[in-house]
SETOR-377953 format. One record per residue (C-alpha): residue in three letters; x, y, z. Coordinates in steps of 0.02 Angstrom, whole numbers, padded with zeros to 5 digits, always signed. Example, Ala and Ser with C-alpha at 12.3 -4.5 7.8 and 13.67 -1.06 7.14 Angstrom:
ALA+00615-00225+00390 SER+00684-00053+00357 
This chain:
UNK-05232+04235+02006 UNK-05155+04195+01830 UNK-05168+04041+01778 UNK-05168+03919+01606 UNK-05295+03786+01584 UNK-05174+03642+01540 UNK-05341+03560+01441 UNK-05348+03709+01332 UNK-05168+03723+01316 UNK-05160+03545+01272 UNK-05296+03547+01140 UNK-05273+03732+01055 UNK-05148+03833+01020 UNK-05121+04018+01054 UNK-05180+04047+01230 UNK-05040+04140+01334 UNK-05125+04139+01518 UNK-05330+04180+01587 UNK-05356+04224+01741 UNK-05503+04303+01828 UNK-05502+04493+01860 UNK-05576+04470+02047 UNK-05599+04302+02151 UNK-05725+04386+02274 UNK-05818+04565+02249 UNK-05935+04652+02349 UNK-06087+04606+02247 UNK-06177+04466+02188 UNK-06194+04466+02003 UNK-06089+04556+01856 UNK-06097+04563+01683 UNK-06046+04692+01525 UNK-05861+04693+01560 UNK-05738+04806+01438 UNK-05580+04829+01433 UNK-05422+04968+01357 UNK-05266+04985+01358 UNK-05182+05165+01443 UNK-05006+05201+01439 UNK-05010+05127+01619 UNK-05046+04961+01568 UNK-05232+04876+01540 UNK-05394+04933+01658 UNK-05551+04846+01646 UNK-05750+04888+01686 UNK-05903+04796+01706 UNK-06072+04827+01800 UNK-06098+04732+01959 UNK-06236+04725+02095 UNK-06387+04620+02181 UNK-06440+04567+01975 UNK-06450+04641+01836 UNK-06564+04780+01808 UNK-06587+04819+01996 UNK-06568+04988+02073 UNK-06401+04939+02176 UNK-06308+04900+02010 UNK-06170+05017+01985 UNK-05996+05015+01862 UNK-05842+04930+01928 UNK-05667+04954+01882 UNK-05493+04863+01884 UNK-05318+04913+01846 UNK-05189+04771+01811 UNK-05024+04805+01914 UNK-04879+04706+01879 UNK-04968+04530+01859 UNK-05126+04558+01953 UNK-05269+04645+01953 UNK-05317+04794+02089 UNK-05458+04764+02187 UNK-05630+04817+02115 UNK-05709+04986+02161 UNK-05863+05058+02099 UNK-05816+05226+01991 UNK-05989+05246+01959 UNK-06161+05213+01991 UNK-06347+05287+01949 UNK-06364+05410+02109 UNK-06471+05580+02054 UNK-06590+05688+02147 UNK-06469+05647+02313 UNK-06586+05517+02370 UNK-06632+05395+02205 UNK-06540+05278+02117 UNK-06557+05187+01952 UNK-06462+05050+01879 UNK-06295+05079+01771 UNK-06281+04967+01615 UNK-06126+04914+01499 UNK-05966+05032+01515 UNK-05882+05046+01389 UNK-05698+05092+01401 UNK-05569+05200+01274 UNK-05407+05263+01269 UNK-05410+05382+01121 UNK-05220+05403+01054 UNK-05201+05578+01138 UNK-05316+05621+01279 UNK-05386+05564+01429 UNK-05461+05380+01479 UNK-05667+05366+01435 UNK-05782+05283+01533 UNK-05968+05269+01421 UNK-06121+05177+01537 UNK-06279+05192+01546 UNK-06403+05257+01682 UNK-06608+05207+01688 UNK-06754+05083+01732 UNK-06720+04990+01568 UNK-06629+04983+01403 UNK-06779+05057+01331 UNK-06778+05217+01434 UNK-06578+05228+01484 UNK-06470+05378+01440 UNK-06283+05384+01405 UNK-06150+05447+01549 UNK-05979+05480+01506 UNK-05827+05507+01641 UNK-05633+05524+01589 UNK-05484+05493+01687 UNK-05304+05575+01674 UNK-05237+05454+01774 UNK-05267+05280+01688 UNK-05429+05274+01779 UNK-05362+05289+01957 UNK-05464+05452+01990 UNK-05602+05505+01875 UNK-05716+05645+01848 UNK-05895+05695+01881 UNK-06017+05579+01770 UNK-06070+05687+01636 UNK-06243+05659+01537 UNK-06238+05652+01339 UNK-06362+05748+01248 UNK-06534+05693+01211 UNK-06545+05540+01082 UNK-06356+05511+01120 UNK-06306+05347+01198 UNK-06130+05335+01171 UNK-06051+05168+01115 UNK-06209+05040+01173 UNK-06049+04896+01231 UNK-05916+04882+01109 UNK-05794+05002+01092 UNK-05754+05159+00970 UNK-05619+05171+00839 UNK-05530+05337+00825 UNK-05530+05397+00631 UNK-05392+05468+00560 UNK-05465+05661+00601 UNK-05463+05597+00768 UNK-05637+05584+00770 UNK-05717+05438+00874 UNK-05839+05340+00788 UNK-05949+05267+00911 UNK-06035+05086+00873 UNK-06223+05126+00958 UNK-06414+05041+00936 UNK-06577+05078+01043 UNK-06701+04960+01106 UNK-06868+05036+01122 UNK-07048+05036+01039 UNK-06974+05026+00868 UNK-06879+04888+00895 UNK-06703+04850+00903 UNK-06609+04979+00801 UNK-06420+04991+00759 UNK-06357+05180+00724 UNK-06181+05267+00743 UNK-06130+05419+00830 UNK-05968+05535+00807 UNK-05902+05643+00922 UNK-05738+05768+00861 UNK-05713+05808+01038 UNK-05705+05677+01170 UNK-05896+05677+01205 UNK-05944+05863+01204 UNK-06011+05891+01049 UNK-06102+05733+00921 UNK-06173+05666+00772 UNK-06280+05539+00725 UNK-06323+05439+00598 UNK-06497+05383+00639 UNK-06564+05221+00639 UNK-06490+05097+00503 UNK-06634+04923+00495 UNK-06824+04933+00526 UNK-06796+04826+00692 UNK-06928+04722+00592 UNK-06842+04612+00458 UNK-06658+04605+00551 UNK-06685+04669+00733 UNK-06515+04706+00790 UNK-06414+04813+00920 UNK-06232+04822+00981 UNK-06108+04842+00835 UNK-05931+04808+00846 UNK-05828+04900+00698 UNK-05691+04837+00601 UNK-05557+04932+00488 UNK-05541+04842+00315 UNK-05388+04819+00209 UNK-05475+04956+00087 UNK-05512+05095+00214 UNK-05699+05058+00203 UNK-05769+04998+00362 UNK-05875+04837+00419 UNK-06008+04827+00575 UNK-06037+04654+00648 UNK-06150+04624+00787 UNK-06304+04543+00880 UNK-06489+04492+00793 UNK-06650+04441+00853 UNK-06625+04296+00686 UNK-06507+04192+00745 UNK-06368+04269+00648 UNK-06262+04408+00660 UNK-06268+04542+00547 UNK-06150+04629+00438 UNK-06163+04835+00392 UNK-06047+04938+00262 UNK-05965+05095+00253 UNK-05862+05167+00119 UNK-05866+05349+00199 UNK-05794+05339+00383 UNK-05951+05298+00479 UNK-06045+05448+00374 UNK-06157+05304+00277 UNK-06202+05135+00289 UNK-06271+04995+00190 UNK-06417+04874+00189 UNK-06405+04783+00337 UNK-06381+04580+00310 UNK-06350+04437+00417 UNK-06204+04333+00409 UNK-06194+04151+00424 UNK-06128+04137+00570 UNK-06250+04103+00705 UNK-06278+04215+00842 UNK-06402+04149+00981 UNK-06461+04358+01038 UNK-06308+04377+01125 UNK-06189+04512+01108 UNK-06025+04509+01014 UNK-05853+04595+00984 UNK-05718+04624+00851 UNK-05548+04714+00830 UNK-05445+04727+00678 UNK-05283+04666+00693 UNK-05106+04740+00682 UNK-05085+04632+00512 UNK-05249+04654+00444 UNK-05333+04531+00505 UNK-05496+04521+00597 UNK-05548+04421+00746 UNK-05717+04406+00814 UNK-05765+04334+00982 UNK-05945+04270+00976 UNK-06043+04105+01057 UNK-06052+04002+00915 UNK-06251+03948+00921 UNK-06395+03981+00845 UNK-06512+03926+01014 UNK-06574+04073+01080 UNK-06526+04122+01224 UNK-06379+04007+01234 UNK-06223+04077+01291 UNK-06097+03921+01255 UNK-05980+03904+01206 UNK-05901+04064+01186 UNK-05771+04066+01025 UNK-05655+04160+00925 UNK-05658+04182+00737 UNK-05517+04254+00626 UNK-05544+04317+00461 UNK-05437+04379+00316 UNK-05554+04505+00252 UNK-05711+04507+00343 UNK-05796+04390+00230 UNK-05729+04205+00274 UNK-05702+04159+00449 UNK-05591+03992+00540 UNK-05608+03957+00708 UNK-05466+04004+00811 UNK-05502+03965+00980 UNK-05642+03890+01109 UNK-05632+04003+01265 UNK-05787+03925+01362 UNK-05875+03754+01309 UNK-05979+03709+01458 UNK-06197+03648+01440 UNK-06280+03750+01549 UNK-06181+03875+01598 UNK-06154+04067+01534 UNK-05984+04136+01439 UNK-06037+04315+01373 UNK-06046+04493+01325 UNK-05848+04485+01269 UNK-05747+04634+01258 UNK-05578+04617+01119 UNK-05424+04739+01101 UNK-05246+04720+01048 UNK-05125+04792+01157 UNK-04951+04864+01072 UNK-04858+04697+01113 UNK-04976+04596+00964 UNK-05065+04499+01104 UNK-05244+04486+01109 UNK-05352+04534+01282 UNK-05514+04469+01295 UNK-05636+04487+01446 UNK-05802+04390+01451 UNK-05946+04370+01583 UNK-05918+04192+01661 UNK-06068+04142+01742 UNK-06139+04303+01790 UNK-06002+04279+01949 UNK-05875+04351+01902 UNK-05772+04431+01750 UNK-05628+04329+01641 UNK-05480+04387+01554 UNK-05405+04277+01420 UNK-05226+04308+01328 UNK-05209+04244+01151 UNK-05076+04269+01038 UNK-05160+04293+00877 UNK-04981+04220+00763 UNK-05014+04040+00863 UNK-05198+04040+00841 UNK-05240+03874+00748 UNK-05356+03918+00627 UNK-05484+03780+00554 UNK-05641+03763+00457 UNK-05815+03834+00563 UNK-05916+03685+00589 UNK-06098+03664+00614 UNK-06190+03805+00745 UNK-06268+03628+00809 UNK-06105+03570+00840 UNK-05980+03676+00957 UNK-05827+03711+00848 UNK-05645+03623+00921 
C-alpha cells in the first residue's frame, strides 16, 4: 500500500510517497533489509523468521511491480547437511552495471562464527542460483552495499565481530564473487570498535567510509587509492547509538547519510537523514521515524536513475519500510543536539 504521511508532508519537505514492502508475512520478526535497483525496476531483501538469530531465520525478497510490491518469498535460508539449519543474517543486494543481480548473506550460530553466501540472479531476482560459499576469511559486504570501481571491480564495505573485537576491513572482488582480496583489519576494535561501513565517492576520486561504533559516534575512514589503503580510523561527531548506518553519493555530488540521530545506546529513534557537500559538514534533511520507544533501523540508501532517493529501514522489527525522497526538495538545516531529535 503506498501511502504519504500528510504530518511529514506537512512539516518537511522532499518526501515523494512510503509505503511498507509487505502488510503481513509468514514470519514473525524481520530486520537487515537492502535494497537495488535492476533494469526491471527496484527488488528488495531482508532476513525474516521466529527472531533474530534463531535457526528458522532465512532471506526474504520483494520485487516492486508497477506500484506495489510482490509478495515475499524466502530465496534463501541456512539449510546444509540436508537435515540442519542455521540462521541467515543481513543480505545485501547489487546490481553491478553489467552482470547479473547479487544477493551477499550470511549463514551461522552468530556474527562471530558466520560465513558469507553469495547467489545471483539473471532475471532481476525472480529465479536465482544455488547459494554459493565465499572463501575462508571472506564475508562479503557485512550490510551496506558495494560500489563498482571504474575497472569494474567491486569494492566491498566488510567488518568482523569476534574475539578481537569489532573490526572494519574491505574486500575486492574483479569477478562477481569468484575470486577476492582483502585488506585486513583497519582499528584495534579497542580504541574505536566499529563494523559495517558504508562507502562514499568524493568530489576528488578519493573515497570516504562512514559507519557504526561501540563510542557513540560514527566513524570516518580514508582512501586515496580505490579501497587499496585506508587511514586512521576517527569518529565523527555525529552520534551514533551502536546501530548500523548507510550512505550513497549522489548524482550531483552530494552525500546523504541515513543514521538514528542519538548517542543512547541502543536507541534506535529517530531514524534521520543527513546531506553533506563534501563529507565533512552535514544538515539535516529529513526525520523518517521519531517515535520513544519504538525501533526505526538498519537503513539501506540507493539512487535510482530518475534522481529519487529509496530508502528501506526496519520498522519495529514487524515489518520492512520503503521511503521516497527527492533529494533537490530536501530542506536542509543546521544538526541539532544528539539529546535533542533533529526537525
Amino acid at each position: 500500500m503506498l501511502f504519504v504521511t500528510m504530518q511529514n508532508a506537512l512539516a518537511q519537505h522532499g518526501l515523494v510517497s512510503e509505503e511498507f514492502i509487505f502488510e503481513s508475512a509468514p514470519f514473525d520478526s524481520c530486520h537487515a533489509s537492502t535494497i537495488a535497483e535492476t533494469k526491471q525496476g527496484l527488488v528488495a531483501a531482508w532476513f525474516g523468521g521466529s527472531h533474530e538469530g534463531m535457526p528458522d531465520v532465512g532471506i526474504w525478497f520483494s520485487r516492486r511491480e508497477g506500484n506495489s510490491w510482490t509478495v515475499p518469498v524466502e530465496v534463501a535460508d541456512g539449510v546444509y547437511d540436508t537435515t540442519k539449519r542455521l540462521p541467515c543474517w543481513n543480505p545485501v543486494l547489487f546490481q553491478p552495471k553489467d552482470g547479473p543481480l547479487l544477493l551477499f548473506y550470511k549463514v551461522g550460530l552468530s556474527p562471530s562464527g558466520w560465513w558469507g553466501m553469495l547467489k545471483s540472479s539473471t532475471d532481476a531476482g525472480k529465479t536465482w542460483s544455488a547459494g554459493r560459499r565465499l572463501p575462508d576469511k571472506i564475508l562479503g559486504p557485512i550490510k551496506d552495499k558495494p560500489i563498482q570501481l571504474a575497472d569494474g571491480t567491486l569494492l566491498c564495505p566488510s567488518s568482523a565481530e569476534g574475539k578481537d573485537g569489532w573490526r572494519v576491513h574491505f574486500e575486492c572482488t574483479f569477478d562477481f564473487g569468484l575470486t577476492w582480496e582483502t585488506t585486513g583489519p583497519l582499528n584495534d576494535g579497542i580504541k574505536i570498535s566499529a563494523i559495517q561501513p558504508s562507502i562514499l565517492t568524493l568530489k576528488d576520486g578519493n573515497l570516504l567510509a562512514l559507519g557504526r561504533t561501540r563510542q557513540k559516534r560514527i566513524f570516518e575512514i580514508h582512501s586515496t587509492n580505490a579501497g587499496k589503503t585506508w587511514s586512521e580510523m576517527k569518529l565523527t561527531d555525529l552520534p551514533n547509538p551502536n546501530s548500523g548506518t548507510d550512505a550513497v553519493t549522489l548524482k550531483d555530488g552530494r552525500h546523504l547519510l541515513v543514521y538514528n540521530h542519538t548517542s543512547i545506546d541502543g536507541c534506535r529513534t529517530p531514524l534521520n537523514v543527513a546531506i553533506s557537500p563534501d563529507g565533512k559538514d552535514w544538515k539535516s534533511a529529513y526525520v523518517l521515524e521519531d517515535r520513544s520507544g519504538a525501533e526505526f533501523s538498519y537503513p539501506a540508501v540507493i539512487q535510482s536513475e530518475d534522481g529519487l532517493v529509496h530508502v528501506t529501514y526496519t520498522w519495529e522489527r514487524r515489518r520492512i519500510k520503503h521511503a521516497v525522497l527527492d533529494p533537490q526538495k530536501l530542506e536542509l538545516k543546521p544538526i541539532g543536539n544528539p539529546a535533542d531529535p533533529i526537525k
